[in-house]
GUZANU-303187 format. One line per field, with one value per residue (C-alpha): residue number from 0; residue in three letters; chain; x, y, z. Coordinates in steps of 0.1 Angstrom, whole numbers, plus 5000, padded with zeros to 4 digits. Each point is the difference from the previous one (the first is absolute). Layout:
REM residues N
i	NUM; ...
aa	ALA; ...
ch	A; ...
xx	X; ...
yy	Y; ...
zz	Z; ...
//
This chain:
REM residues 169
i	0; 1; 2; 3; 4; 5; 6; 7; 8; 9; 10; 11; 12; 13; 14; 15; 16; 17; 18; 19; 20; 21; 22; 23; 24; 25; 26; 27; 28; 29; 30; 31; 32; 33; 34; 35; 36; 37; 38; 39; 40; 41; 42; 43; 44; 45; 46; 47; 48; 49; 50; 51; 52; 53; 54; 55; 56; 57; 58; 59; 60; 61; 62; 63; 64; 65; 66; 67; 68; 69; 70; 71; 72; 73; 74; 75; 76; 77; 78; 79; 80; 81; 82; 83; 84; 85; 86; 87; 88; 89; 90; 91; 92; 93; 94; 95; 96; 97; 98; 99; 100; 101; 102; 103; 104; 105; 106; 107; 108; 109; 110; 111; 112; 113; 114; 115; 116; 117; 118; 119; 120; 121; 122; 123; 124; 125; 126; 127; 128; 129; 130; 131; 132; 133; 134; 135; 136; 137; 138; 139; 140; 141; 142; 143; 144; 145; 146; 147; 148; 149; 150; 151; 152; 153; 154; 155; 156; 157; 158; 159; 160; 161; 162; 163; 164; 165; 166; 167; 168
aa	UNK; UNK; UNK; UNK; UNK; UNK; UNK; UNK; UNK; UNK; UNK; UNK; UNK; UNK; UNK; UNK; UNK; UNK; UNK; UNK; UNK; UNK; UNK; UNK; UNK; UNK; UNK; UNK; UNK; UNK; UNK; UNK; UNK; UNK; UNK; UNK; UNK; UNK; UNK; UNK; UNK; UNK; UNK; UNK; UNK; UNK; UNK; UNK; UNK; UNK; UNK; UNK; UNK; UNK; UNK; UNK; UNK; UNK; UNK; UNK; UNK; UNK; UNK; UNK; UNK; UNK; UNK; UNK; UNK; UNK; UNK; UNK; UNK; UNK; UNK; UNK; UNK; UNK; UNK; UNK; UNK; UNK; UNK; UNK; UNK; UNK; UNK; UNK; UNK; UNK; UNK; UNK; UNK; UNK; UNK; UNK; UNK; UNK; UNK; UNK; UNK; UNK; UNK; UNK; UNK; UNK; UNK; UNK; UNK; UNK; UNK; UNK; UNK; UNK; UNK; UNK; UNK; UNK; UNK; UNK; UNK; UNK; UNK; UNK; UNK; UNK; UNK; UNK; UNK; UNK; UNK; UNK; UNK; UNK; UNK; UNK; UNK; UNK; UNK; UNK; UNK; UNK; UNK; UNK; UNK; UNK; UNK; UNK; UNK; UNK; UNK; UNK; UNK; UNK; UNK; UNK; UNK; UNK; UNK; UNK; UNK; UNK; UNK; UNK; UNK; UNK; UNK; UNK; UNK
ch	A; A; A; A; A; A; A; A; A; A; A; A; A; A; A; A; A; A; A; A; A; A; A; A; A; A; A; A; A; A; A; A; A; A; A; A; A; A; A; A; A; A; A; A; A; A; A; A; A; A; A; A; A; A; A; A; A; A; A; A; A; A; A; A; A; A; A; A; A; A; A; A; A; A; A; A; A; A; A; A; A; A; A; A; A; A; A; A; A; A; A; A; A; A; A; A; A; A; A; A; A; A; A; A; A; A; A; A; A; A; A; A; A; A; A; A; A; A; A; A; A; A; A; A; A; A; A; A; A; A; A; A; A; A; A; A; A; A; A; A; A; A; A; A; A; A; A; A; A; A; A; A; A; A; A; A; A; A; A; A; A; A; A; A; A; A; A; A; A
xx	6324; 5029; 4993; 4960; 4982; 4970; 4979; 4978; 4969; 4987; 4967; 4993; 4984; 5034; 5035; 5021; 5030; 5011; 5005; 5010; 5031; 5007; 5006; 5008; 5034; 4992; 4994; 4985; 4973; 4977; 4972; 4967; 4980; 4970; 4988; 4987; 5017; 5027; 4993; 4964; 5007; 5026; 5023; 5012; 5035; 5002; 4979; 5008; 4998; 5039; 5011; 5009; 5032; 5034; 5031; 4996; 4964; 4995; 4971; 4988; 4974; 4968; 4975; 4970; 4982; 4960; 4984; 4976; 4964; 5008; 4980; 5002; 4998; 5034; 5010; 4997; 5025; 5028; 4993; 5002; 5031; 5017; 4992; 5009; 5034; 5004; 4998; 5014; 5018; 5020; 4991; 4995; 5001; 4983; 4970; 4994; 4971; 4998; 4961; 4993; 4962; 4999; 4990; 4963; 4976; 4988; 5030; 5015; 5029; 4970; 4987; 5030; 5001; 5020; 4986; 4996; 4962; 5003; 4971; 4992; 4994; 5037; 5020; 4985; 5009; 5034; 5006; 4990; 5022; 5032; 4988; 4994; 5039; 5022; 5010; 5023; 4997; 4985; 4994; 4974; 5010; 4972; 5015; 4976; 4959; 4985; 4962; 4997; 4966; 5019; 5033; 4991; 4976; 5025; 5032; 4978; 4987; 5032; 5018; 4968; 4994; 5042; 4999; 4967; 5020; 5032; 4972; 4985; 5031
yy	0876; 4993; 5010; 5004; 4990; 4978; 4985; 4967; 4999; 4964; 4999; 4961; 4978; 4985; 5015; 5014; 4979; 4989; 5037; 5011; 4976; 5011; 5040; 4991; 5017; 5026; 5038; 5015; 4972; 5001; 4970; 5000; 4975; 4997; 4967; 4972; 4999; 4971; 4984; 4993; 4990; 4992; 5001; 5005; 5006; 5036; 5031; 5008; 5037; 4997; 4989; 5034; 4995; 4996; 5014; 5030; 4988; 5004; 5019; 4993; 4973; 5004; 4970; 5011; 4967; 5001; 4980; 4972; 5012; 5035; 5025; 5032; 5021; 4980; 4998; 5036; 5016; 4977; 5008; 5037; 4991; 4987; 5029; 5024; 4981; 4993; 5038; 5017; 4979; 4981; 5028; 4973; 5015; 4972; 4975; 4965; 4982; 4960; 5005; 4963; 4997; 4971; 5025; 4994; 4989; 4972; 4991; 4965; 5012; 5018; 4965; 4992; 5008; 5033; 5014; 5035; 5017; 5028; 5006; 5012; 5039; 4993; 4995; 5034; 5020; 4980; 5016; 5035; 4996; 4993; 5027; 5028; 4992; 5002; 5015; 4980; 4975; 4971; 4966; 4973; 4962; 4979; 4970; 4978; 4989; 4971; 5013; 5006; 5014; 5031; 4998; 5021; 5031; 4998; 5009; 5025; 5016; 5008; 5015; 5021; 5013; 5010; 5013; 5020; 5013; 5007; 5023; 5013; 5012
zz	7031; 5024; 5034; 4992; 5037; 4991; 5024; 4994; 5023; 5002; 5013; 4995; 5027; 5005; 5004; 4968; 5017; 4961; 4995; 5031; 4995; 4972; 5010; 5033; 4998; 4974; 5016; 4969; 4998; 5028; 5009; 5021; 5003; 5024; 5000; 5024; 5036; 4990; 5036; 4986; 4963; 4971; 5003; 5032; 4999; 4981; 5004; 5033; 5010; 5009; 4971; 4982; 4975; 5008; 4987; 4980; 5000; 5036; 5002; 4967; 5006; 5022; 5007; 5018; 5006; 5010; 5023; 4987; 4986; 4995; 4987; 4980; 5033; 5012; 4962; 4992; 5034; 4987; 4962; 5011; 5017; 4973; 4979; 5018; 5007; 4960; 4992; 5031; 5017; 4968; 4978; 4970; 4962; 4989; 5012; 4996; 5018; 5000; 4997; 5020; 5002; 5018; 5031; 4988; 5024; 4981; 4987; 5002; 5023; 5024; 5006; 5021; 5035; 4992; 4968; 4998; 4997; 4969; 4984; 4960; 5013; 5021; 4971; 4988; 5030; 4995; 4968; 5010; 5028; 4980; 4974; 5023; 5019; 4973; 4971; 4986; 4965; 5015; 4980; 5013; 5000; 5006; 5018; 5024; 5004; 4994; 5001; 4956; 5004; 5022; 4992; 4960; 5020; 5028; 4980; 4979; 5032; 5009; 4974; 4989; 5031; 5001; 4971; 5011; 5036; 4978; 4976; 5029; 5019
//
């Protein structure tokens, strides 16, 4: 309903700028994206840490860009981040994650200079991660990957193993 506070968590290889623009002045919709540094990759003019809303949005966006080849270690401290931000911070009723797994270590996007290094047990852990932090009705949009063979188990992967964290806890 009216004045509902959802948050979208984007957690695609490159920056949810498309969304971000879209609720960049709304207060009750709140984006984070973590993605690839901008400085390193597409696309270079959006996603920078500073760029947080404006109006009665200000606030209401939060890029956290990565550096080139990250890994789950790197990967999993901003992801916590975010959560804890999304359901303490914002306080969201309501979850949406951009479910990008073009993060994949073999994915096309990783055979750039900046791809990021997530690995089939990572998007796992991903999905326990988001499970175990909130509480919330969250919906899963699969968005980005180009590697088909992993792109199926990957999305599986981590909406079981939500749904397993949100059993569990």
């Amino acid at each position: 309903g009216e004045g509902t506070k959802v948050a979208i968590l984007d957690v695609d290889y490159h920056v949810g700028n498309g969304t971000a623009a879209i609720f960049y002045t709304d207060p009750n919709i709140w984006v984070c994206s973590l993605h690839c540094d901008p400085d390193f990759d597409y696309p270079f003019t959006s996603g920078f840490a500073d760029q947080i809303g404006e109006g009665n949005g200000w606030g209401s966006t939060m890029h956290m860009p990565l550096p080139p080849k990250t890994s789950w270690e790197k990967y999993e401290e901003a992801l916590s981040v975010a959560m804890d931000a999304i359901t303490t911070g914002f306080g969201a009723q309501g979850l949406i994650v951009s479910l990008g797994l073009d993060t994949y270590a073999g994915d096309e996007v990783s055979t750039k200079r900046a791809g990021f290094q997530l690995t089939g047990d990572d998007y796992i852990k991903m999905g326990e991660l988001i499970g175990s932090k909130t509480k919330v009705p969250t919906v899963f949009i699969q968005e980005g990957g180009y590697k088909m063979d992993v792109v199926g188990d990957a999305a599986a992967d981590v909406v079981a193993s939500f749904c397993k964290a949100k059993t569990d806890s």
